[in-house]
C-alpha positions in Angstrom: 0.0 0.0 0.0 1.3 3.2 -1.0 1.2 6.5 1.1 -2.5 7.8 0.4 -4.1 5.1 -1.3 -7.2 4.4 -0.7 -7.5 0.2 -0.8 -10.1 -1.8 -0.2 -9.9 -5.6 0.4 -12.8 -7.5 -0.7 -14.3 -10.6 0.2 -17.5 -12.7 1.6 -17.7 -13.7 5.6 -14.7 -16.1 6.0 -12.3 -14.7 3.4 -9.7 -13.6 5.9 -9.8 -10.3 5.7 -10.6 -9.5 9.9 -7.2 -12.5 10.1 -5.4 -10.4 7.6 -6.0 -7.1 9.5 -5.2 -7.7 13.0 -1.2 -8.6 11.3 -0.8 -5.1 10.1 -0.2 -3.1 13.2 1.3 -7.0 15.0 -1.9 -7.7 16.9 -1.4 -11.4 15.0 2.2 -12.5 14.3 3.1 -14.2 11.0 3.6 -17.5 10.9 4.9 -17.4 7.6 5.6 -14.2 5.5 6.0 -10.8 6.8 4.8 -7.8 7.4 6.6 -4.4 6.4 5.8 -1.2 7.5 7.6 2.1 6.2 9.9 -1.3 4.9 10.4 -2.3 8.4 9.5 -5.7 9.9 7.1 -5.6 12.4 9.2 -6.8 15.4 9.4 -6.5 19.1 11.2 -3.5 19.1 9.1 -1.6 16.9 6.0 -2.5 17.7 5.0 1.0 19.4 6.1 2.7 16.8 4.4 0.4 14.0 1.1 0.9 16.3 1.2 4.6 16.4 1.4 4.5 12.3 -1.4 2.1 11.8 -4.2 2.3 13.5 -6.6 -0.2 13.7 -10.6 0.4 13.8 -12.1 -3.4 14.6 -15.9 -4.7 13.1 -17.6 -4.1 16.3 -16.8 -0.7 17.9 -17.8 -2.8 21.4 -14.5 -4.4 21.4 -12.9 -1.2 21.4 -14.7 1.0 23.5 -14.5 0.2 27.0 -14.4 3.5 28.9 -17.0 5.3 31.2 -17.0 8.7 29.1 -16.4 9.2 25.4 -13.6 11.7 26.1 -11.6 9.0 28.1 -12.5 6.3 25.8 -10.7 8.5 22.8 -8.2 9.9 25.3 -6.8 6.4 26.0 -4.2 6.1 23.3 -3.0 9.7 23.4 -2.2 9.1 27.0 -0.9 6.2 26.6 1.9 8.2 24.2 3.2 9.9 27.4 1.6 13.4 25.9 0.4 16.3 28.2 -2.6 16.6 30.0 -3.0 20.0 27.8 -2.6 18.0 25.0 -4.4 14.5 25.5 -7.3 17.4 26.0 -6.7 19.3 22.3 -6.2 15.6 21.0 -9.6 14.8 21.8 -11.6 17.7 21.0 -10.1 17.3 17.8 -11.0 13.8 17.0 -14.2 14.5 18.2 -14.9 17.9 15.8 -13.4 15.2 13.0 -15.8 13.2 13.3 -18.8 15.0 14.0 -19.2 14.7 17.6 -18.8 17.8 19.1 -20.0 17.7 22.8 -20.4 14.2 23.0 -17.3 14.3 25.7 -19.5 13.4 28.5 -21.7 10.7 26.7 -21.7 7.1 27.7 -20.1 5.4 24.4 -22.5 2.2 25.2 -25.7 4.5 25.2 -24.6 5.6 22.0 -26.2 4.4 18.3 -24.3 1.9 16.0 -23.0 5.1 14.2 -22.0 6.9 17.0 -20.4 4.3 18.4 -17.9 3.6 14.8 -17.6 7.6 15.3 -16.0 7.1 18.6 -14.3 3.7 17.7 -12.6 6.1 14.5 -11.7 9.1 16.3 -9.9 7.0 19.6 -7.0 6.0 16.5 -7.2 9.2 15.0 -6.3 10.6 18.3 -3.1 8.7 18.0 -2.1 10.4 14.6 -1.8 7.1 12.4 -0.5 7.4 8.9 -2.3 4.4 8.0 -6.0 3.9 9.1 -7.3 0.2 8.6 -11.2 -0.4 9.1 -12.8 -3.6 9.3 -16.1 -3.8 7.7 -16.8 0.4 8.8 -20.8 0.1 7.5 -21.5 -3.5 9.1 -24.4 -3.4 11.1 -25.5 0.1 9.9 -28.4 1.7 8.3 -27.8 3.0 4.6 -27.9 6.6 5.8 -25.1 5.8 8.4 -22.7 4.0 6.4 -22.8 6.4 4.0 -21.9 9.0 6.3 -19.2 6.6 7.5 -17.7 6.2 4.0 -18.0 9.8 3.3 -15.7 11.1 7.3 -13.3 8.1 6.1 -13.1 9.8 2.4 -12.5 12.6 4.7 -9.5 11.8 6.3 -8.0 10.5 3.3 -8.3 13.9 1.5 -8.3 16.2 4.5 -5.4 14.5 6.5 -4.0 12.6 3.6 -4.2 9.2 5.3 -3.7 5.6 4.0 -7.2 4.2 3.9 -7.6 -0.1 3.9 -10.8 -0.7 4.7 -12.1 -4.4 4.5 -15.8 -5.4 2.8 -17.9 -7.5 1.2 -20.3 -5.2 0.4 -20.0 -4.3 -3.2 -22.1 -1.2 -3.8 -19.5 0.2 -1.5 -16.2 -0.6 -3.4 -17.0 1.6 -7.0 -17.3 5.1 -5.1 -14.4 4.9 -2.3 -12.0 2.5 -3.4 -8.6 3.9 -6.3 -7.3 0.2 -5.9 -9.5 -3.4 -4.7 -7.5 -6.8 -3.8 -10.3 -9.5 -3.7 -9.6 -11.9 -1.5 -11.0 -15.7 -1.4 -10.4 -18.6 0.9 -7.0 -16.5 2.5 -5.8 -15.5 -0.3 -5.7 -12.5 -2.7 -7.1 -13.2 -6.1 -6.7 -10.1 -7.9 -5.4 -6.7 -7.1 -6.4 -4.1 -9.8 -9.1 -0.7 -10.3 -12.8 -1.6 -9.3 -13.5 -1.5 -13.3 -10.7 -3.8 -14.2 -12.1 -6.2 -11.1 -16.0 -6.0 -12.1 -14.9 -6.8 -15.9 -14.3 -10.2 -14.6 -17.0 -12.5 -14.6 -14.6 -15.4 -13.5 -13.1 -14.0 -10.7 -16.4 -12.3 -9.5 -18.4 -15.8 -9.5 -15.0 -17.5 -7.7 -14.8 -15.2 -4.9 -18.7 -15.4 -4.3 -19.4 -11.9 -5.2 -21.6 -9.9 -7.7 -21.7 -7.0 -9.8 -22.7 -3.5 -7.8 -26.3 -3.0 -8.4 -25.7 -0.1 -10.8 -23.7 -2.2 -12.8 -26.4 -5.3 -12.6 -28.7 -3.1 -14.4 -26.6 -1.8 -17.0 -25.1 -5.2 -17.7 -28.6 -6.4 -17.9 -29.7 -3.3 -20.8 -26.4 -4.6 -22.3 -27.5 -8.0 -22.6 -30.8 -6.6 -24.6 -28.7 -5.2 -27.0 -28.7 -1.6 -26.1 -25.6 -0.2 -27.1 -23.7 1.0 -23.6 -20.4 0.7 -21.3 -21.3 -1.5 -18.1 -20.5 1.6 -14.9 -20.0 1.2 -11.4 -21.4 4.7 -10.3 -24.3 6.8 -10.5 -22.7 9.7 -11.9 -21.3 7.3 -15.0 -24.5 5.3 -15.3 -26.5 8.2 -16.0 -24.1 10.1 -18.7 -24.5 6.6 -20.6 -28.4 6.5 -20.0 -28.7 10.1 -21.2 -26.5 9.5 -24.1 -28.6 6.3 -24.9 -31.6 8.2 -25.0 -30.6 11.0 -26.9 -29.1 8.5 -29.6 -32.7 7.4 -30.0 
């Protein structure tokens, strides 16, 4: 993964990709292979520095959040860093404005909604500064409103803060408006590593991994099938230039 990137590993419910994760910032150690960060192997003499470079947001934001107020819960790591008081304290607040959740120091994370809870989950690493935010499955559990406003603060820190975004799915729709670069991943291992158009203009490797098409390209493919002359898109934006042009060419 290259500094900025946004990346998204795809795959169904048992691909590996949750197994895959928890080796990047040495939660799991290799028991064949390696893991390089900045070129560096993960090792025990790095591994404080490796974890305040990748930061690592987990499926379910319960098994992160543990503390009694949100500002302690997203003060944990910064503390933990040996900074100031003064500083843990500018830290938070701006995690929290980052995220949307201005005044929710006092809260009780476990009171919280799913989305509020990934909010907190999110802005406890980016308290920490990471260079390299990994996110498990960010819209699991979520409503369609809510994960999109997930996907759009993690689009966010890419462009804003210039992060390294992984994020881990196997939600398809999702992949065509976030992801620059997709690995599909299949029985623990990577299958393909390319742009979401070159990976949806493979019917093989899409039936293989257990996937499908995103809906917008479903339809398209579908009109395509008909006979109606038109590129197969993955995005709204693309899918209605071609409809309009198809209809104005009639």
């Amino acid at each position: 993964m290259e500094k900025g990137e946004r990346v998204v590993i795809l795959g169904t419910n048992g691909a590996g990709k949750s197994t895959l994760f928890r080796h990047l910032n040495g939660i799991l150690k290799p028991t064949s292979g390696e893991v390089l960060i900045n070129e560096e192997r993960i090792n025990k003499k790095n591994i404080l520095d490796v974890r305040r470079t990748v930061g690592l947001v987990f499926q379910n934001p319960d098994d992160q959040i543990f503390a009694p107020t949100v500002a302690q819960d997203i003060a944990f790591g910064p503390m933990n860093l040996g900074l100031t008081p003064d500083e843990v304290e500018e830290r938070v607040a701006e995690s929290l404005k980052l995220v949307g959740l201005d005044g929710f120091e006092e809260r009780t994370p476990h009171r919280l909604s799913g989305g509020e809870k990934k909010r907190v989950a999110i802005a406890g690493i980016l308290a920490m500064k990471p260079e390299v935010l990994v996110l498990d499955e960010p819209t699991a559990g979520l409503d369609p409103k809510t994960s999109t406003d997930i996907l759009h603060l993690i689009s966010r820190m890419n462009h804003k803060l210039g992060m390294t975004i992984i994020m881990s799915t196997h939600n398809v729709d999702v992949v065509p408006a976030f992801a620059q670069r997709v690995c599909v991943m299949h029985n623990g291992c990577i299958e393909a590593d390319c742009t979401p158009k070159e990976i949806f203009s493979q019917p093989e490797l899409i039936k293989k991994a257990h996937l499908r098409l995103p809906r917008i390209a479903m339809l398209l493919e579908l009109l395509k099938e008909d006979g109606y002359d038109l590129s197969v898109e993955l995005t709204c934006d693309n899918a209605k230039i071609e409809l309009v042009r198809l209809l104005e060419d009639k």
